[in-house]
One Martini backbone bead per residue (centre of mass of N, CA, C, O) as a GRO file, in nm:
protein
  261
    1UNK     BB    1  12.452  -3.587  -4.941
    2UNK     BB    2  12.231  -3.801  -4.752
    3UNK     BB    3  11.886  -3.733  -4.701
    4UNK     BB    4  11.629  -3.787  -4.458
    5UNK     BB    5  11.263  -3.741  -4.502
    6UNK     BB    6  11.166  -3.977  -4.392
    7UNK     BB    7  11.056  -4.136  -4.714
    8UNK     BB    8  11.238  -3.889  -4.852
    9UNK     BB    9  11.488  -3.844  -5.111
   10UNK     BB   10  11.780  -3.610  -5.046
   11UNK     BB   11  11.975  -3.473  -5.292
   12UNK     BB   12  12.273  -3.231  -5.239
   13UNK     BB   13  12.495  -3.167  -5.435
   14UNK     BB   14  12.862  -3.044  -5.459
   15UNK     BB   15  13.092  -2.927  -5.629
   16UNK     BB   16  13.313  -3.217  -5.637
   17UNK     BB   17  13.079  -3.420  -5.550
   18UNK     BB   18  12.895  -3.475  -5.741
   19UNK     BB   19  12.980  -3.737  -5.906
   20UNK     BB   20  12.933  -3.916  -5.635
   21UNK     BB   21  12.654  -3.870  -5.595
   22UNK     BB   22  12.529  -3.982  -5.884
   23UNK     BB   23  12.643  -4.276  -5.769
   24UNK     BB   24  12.487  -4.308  -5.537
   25UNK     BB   25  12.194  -4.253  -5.691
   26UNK     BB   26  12.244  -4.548  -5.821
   27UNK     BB   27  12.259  -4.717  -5.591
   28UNK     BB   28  11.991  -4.634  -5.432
   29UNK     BB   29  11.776  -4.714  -5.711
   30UNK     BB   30  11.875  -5.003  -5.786
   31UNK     BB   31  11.688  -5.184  -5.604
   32UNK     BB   32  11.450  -5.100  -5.794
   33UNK     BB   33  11.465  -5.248  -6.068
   34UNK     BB   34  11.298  -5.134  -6.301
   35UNK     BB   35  11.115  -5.267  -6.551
   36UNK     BB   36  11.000  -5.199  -6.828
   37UNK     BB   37  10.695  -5.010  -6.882
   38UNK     BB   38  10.367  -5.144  -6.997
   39UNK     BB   39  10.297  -4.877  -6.981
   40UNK     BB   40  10.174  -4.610  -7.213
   41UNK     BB   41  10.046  -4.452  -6.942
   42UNK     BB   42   9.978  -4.180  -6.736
   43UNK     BB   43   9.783  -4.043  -6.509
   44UNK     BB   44   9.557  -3.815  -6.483
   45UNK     BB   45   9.369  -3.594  -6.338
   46UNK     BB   46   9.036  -3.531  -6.393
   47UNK     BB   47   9.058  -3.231  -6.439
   48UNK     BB   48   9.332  -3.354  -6.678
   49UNK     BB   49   9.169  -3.509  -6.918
   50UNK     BB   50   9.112  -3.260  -7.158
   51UNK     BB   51   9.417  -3.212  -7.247
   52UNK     BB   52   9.437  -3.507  -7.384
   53UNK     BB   53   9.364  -3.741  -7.584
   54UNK     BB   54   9.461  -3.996  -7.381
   55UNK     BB   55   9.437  -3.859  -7.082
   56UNK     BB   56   9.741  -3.878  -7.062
   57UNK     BB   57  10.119  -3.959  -7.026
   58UNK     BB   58  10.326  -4.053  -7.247
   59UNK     BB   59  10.559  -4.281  -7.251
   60UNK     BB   60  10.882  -4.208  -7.358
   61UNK     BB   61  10.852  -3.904  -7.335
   62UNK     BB   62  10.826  -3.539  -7.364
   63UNK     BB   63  10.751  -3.213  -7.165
   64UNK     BB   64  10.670  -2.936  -7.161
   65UNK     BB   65  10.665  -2.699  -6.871
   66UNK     BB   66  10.567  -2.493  -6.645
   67UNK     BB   67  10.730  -2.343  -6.341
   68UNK     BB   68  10.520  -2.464  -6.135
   69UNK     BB   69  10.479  -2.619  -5.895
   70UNK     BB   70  10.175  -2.688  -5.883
   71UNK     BB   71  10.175  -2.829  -6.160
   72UNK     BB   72  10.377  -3.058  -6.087
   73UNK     BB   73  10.221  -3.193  -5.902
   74UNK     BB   74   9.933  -3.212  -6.059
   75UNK     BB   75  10.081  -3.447  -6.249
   76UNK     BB   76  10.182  -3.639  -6.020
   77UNK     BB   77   9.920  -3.730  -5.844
   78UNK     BB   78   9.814  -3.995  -5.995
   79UNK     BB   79  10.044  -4.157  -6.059
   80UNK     BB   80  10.087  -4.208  -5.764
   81UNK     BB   81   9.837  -4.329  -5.626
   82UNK     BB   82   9.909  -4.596  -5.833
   83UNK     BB   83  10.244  -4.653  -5.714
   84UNK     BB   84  10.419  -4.436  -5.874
   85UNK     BB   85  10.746  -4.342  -5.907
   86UNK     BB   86  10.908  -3.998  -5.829
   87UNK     BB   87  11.088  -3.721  -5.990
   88UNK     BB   88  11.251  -3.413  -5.868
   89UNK     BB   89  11.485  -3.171  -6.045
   90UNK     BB   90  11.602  -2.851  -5.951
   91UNK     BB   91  11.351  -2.795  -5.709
   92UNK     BB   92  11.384  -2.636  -5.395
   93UNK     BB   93  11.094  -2.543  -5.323
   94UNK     BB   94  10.975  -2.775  -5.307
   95UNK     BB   95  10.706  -2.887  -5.119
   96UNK     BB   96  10.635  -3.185  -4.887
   97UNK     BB   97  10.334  -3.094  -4.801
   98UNK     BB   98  10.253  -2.966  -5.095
   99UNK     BB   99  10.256  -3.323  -5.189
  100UNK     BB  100  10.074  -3.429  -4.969
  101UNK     BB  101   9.811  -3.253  -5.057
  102UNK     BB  102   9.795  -3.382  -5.372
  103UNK     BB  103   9.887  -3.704  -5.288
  104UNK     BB  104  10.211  -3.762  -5.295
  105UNK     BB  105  10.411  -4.025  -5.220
  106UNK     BB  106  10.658  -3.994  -5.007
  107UNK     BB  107  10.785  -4.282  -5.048
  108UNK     BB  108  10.799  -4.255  -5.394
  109UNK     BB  109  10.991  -3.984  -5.372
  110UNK     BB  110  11.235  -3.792  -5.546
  111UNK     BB  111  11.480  -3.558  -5.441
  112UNK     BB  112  11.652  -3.315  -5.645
  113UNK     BB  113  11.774  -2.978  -5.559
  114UNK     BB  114  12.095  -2.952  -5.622
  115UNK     BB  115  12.282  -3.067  -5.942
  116UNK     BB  116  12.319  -2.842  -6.091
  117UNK     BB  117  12.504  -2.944  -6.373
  118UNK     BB  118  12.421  -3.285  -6.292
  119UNK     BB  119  12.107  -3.275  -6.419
  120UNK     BB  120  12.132  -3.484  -6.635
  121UNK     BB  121  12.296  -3.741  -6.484
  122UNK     BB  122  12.048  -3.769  -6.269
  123UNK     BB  123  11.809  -3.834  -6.478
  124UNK     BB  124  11.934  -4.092  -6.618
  125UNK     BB  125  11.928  -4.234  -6.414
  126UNK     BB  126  11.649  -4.253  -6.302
  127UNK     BB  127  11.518  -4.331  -6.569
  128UNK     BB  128  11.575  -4.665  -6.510
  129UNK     BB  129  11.320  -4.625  -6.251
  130UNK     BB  130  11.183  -4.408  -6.331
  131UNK     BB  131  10.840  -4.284  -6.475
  132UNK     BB  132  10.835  -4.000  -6.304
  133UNK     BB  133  11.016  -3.688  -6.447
  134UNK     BB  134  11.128  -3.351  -6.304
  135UNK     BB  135  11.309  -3.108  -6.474
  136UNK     BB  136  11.525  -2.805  -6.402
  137UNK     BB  137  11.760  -2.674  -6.602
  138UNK     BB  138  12.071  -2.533  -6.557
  139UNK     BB  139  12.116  -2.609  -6.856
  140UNK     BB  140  12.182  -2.654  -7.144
  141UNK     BB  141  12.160  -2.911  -7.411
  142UNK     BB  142  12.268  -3.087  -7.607
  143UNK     BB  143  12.165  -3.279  -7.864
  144UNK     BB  144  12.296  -3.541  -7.817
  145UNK     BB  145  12.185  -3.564  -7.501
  146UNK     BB  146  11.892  -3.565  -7.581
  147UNK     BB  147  11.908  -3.816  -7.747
  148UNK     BB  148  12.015  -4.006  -7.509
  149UNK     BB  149  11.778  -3.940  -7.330
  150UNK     BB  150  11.537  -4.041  -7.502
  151UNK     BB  151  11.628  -4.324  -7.569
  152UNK     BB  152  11.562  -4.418  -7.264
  153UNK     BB  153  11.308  -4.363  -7.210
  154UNK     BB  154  11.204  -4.540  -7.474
  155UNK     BB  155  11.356  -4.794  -7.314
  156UNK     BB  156  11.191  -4.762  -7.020
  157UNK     BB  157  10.941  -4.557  -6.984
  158UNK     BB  158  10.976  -4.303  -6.974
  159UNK     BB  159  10.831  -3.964  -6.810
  160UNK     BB  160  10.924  -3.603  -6.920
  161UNK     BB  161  10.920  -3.282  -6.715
  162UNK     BB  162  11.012  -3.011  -6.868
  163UNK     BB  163  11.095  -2.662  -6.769
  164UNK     BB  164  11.084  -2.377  -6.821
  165UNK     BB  165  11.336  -2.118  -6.908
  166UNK     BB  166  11.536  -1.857  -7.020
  167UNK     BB  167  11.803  -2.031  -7.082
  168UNK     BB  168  11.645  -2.304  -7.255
  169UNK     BB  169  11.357  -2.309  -7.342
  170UNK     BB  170  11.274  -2.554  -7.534
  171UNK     BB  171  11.253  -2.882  -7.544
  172UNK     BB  172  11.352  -3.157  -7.737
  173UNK     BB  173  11.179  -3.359  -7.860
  174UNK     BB  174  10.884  -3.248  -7.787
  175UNK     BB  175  10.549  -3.383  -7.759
  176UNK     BB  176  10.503  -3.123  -7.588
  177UNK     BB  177  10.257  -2.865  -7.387
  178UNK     BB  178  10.225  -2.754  -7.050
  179UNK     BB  179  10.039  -2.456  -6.951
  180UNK     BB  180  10.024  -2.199  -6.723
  181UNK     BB  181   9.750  -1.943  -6.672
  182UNK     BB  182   9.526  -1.697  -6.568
  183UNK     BB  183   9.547  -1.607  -6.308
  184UNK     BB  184   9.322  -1.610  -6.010
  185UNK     BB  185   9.242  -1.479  -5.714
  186UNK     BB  186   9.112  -1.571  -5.346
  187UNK     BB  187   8.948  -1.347  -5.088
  188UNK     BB  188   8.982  -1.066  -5.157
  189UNK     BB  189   8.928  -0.743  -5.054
  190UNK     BB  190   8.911  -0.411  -4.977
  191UNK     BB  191   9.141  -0.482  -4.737
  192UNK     BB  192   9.097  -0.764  -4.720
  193UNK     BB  193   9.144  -1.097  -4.606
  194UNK     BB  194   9.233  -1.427  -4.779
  195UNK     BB  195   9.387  -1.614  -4.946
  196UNK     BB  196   9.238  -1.929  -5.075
  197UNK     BB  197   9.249  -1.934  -5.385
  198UNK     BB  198   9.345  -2.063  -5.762
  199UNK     BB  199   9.253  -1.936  -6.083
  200UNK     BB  200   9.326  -2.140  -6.367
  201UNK     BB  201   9.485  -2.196  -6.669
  202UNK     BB  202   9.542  -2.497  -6.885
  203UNK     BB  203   9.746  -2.578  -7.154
  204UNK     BB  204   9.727  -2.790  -7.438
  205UNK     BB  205  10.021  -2.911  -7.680
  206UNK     BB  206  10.092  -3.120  -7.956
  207UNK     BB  207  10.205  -3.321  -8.235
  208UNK     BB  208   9.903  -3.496  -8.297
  209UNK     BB  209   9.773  -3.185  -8.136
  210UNK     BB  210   9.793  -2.869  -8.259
  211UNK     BB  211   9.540  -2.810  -8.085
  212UNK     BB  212   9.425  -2.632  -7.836
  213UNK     BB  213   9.381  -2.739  -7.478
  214UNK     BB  214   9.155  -2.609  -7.197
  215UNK     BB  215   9.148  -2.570  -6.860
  216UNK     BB  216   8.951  -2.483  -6.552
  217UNK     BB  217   9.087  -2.438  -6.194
  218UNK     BB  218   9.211  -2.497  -5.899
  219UNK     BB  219   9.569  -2.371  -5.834
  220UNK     BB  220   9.487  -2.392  -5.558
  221UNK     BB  221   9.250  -2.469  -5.373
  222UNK     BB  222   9.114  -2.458  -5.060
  223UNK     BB  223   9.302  -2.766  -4.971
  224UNK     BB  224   9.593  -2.760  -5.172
  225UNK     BB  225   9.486  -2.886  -5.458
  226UNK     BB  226   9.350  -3.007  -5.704
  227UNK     BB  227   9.029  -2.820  -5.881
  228UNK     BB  228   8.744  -2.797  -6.013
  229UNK     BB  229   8.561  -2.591  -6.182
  230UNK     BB  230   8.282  -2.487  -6.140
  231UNK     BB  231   8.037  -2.310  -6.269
  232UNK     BB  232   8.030  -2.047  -6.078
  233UNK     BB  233   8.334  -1.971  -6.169
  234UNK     BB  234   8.346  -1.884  -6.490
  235UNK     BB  235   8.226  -1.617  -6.563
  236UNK     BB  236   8.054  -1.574  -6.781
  237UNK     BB  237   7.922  -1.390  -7.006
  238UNK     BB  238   7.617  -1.236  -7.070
  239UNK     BB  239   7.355  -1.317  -7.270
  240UNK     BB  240   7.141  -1.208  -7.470
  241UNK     BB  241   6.916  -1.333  -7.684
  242UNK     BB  242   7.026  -1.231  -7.948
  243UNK     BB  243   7.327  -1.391  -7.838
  244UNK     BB  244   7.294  -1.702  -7.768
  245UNK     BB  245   7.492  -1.739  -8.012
  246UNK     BB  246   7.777  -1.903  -8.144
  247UNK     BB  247   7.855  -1.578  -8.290
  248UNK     BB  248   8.021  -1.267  -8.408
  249UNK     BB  249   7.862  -1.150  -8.123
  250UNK     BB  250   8.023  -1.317  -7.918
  251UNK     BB  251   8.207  -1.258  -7.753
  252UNK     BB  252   8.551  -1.373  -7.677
  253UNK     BB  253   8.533  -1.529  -7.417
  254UNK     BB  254   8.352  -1.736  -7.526
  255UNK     BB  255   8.468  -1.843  -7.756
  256UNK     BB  256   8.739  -1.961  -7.608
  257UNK     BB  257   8.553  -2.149  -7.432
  258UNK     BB  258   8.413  -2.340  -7.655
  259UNK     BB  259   8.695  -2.404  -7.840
  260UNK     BB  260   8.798  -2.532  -7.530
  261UNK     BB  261   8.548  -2.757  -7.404
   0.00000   0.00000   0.00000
């Protein structure tokens, strides 16, 4: 059945009625009829600038990244604002206030909150019009699957962000990954206090780039969206005059945060 919730579409096919939802899916979205997108990148927020050498995300290609919601919304939320329309696969829990949040245009989202078993034929569906597309795998895809829906991608000029998950894997034929690590909460003292911000790192790397790259961001910020972390957040540790330079003496934390720029 076919739900509105404002101006985003949410869909949750269920049992029998899957295969009918997923061909409504295809009506719904044909008005659509986006042709293949002319743009080689999709933007990243200024925060993710650093993370990919060509700081956006390549069309055609697909991304593992960490099952996050927050990192998933801030991954939408520039090309959102650019006008592209976005769509999230297999993610229930996922928040329409905080895609709001990120500045994600909630009349531009496509939701397909539980296609079970056939999410991978609701993305392949999406890919036709849709060119930033988020799904979290119900069940590992077989290589054929993959081969023909990458094919698509390419063909279409969609980009592809895979979610990792115990049963599933990293995504085949991914362009690269990025992951989120190393959260840090701000705001409790010792009983007191209110959860305010988190302070994560977020880390890409692909296959023309097989050096990792890392941001450290704040994720959510105090506003609830994606935020640059200050110098004064950084907590680099304190350096001797002696030890002032970066060589086999200096912390071990600071030289890994050297080497990702």
């Amino acid at each position: 059945m076919v739900i509105g919730l404002d101006a985003v579409t949410s869909l949750s096919p269920a049992s029998d009625s899957r295969a009918g939802e997923v061909l409504r899916l295809r009506r719904e979205i044909s008005r659509m009829q986006r042709r293949r997108s002319e743009h080689t990148l999709l933007p990243l927020d200024p925060a993710f600038a650093a993370l990919l050498p060509e700081e956006g995300l390549q069309t055609g290609t697909s991304y593992t990244v960490s099952p996050s919601p927050s990192l998933v919304l801030a991954l939408l939320s520039a090309a959102s604002r650019k006008g592209h329309w976005c769509a999230v696969v297999g993610m229930p829990t996922l928040g329409v206030e905080a895609a709001a949040a990120f500045g994600i245009d909630l009349a531009r989202l496509i939701l397909v909150p539980a296609p079970g078993e056939r999410w991978l034929a609701a993305t392949s569906a999406l890919a036709e019009v849709v060119p930033l597309i988020v799904v979290a795998p119900g069940t590992r895809a077989g290589d054929a699957d993959v081969s023909r829906l990458s094919a698509r991608l390419r063909d279409r000029g969609c980009t592809l962000l895979v979610t990792e998950s115990p049963g599933t894997g990293r995504w085949p034929q991914s362009e690269g990954t990025i992951r989120l690590h190393d959260p840090h909460w701000h705001g409790l003292g010792a009983g007191w206090g209110l959860l305010s911000d988190c302070t994560v790192t977020v880390t890409a790397q692909t296959r023309h780039s097989p050096r990792p790259s890392s941001v450290r961001v704040q994720l959510p910020g105090g506003h609830g969206a994606l935020e640059a972390v200050g110098a004064e957040l950084t907590a680099f540790p304190a350096l001797s005059p002696k030890r002032s330079s970066l060589g086999e003496s200096a912390p071990p934390e600071l030289l890994r945060w050297a080497e990702a720029g």
